[in-house]
C-alpha positions in Angstrom: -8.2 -42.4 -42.9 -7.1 -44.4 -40.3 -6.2 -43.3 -36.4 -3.5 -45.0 -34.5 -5.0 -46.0 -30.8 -2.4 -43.5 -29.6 -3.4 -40.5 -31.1 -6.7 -40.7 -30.0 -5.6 -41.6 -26.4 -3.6 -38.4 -26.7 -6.7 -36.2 -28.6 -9.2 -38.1 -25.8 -6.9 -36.8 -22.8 -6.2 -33.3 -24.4 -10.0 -32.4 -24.7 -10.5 -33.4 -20.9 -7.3 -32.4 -19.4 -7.3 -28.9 -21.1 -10.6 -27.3 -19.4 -9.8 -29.0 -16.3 -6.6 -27.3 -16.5 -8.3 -24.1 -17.5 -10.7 -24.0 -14.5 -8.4 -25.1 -12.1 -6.2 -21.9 -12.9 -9.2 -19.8 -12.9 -10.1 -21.2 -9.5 -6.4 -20.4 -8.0 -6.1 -17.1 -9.6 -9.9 -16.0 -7.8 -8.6 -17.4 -4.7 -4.9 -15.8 -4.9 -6.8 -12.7 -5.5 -8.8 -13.2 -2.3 -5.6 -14.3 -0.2 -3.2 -11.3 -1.5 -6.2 -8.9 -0.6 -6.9 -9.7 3.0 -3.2 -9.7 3.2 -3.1 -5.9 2.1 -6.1 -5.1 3.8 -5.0 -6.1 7.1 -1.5 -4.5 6.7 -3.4 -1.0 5.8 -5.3 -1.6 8.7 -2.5 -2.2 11.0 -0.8 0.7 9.6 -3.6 3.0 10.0 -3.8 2.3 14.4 -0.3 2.9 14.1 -1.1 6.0 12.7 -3.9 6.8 14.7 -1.7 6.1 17.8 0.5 9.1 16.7 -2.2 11.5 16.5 -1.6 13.0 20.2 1.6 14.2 19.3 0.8 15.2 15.8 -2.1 17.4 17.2 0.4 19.9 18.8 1.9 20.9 15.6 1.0 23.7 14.0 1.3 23.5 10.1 1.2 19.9 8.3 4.0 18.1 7.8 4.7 17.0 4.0 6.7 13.2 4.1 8.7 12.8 0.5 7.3 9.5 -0.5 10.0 7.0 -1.6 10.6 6.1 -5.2 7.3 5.7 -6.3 6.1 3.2 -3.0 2.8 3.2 -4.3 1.1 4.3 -1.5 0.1 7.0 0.5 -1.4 8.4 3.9 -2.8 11.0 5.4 -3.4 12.3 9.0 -6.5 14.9 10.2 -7.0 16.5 13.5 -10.7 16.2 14.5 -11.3 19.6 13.2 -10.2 18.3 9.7 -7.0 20.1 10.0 -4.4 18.2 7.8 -1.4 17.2 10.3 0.7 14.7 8.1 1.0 13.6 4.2 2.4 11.8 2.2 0.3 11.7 -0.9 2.6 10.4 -3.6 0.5 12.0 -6.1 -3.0 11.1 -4.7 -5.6 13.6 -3.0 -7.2 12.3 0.1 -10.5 13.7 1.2 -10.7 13.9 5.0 -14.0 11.9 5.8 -14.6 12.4 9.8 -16.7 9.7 11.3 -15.6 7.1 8.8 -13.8 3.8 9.6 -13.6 1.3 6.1 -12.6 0.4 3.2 -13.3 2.9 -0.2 -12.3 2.7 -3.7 -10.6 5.8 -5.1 -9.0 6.7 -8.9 -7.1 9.4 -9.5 -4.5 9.6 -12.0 -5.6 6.3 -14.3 -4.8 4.6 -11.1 -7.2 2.6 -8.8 -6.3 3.3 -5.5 -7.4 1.2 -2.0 -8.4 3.5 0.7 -8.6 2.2 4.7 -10.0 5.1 6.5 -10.1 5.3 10.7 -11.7 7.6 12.5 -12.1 8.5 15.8 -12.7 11.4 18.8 -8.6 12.2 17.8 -8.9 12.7 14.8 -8.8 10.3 11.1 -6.2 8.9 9.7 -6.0 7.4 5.8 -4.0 4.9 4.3 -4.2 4.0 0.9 -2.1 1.9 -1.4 -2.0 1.3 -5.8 -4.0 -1.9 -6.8 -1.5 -2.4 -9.7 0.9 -3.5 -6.8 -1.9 -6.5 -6.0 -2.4 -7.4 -9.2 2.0 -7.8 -9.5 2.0 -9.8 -6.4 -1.2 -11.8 -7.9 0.7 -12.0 -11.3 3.8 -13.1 -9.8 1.8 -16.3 -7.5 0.5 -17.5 -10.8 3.6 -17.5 -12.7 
């Protein structure tokens, strides 16, 4: 059996050029993951002072007000007075615990669906804002195609 010098160039390459290739998308995809996450992260955060700025004039209402979530947005909010009083939802599907005296980050399922949960919390009131992790893992899927 004889081997031209080509084909074993070509074998010699494949068997170092194919686990480099390998790591090197294993390295982009944990770092992708990292980016797209402290991308969300600091949007639901942003969201959630935004929120939290709104709560003075939430406060004077009465019953809670119920927001019709778009076509399935994949996320959801909710607003507390600081009695724990519900003030403003818009759940799209997902049950938010109130959790006075909480600012951070939570995990949450409900539904077969992982859910990220930024929670803020102050003397007027708490405010929740929580979003789908499928839509990370699209916007992960989507950098490494």
């Amino acid at each position: 059996m004889s081997y031209s010098l080509r084909g074993t160039l070509i074998r010699s390459l494949l068997k170092v050029v194919t686990p480099l290739w390998l790591l090197i998308c294993t390295l982009l995809a944990f770092h992708a993951w990292h980016e797209v996450n402290e991308l969300y992260e600091e949007q639901q955060t942003l969201f959630a002072h935004q929120l939290y700025g709104t709560l003075p004039t939430l406060g004077a209402r009465s019953e809670p007000q119920s927001v019709r979530p778009g076509d399935n947005d994949h996320q959801a909010m909710a607003v507390w007075n600081p009695h724990g009083q519900l003030l403003l939802v818009d759940s799209d599907g997902l049950e938010l615990d109130a959790r006075p005296g909480f600012t951070g980050f939570a995990s949450l399922r409900q539904h077969d669906e992982d859910w990220r949960v930024y929670y803020l919390s102050g003397e007027a009131g708490s405010v929740a804002v929580a979003q789908e992790m499928s839509e990370r893992w699209e916007m992960i899927g989507g950098l490494l195609l």
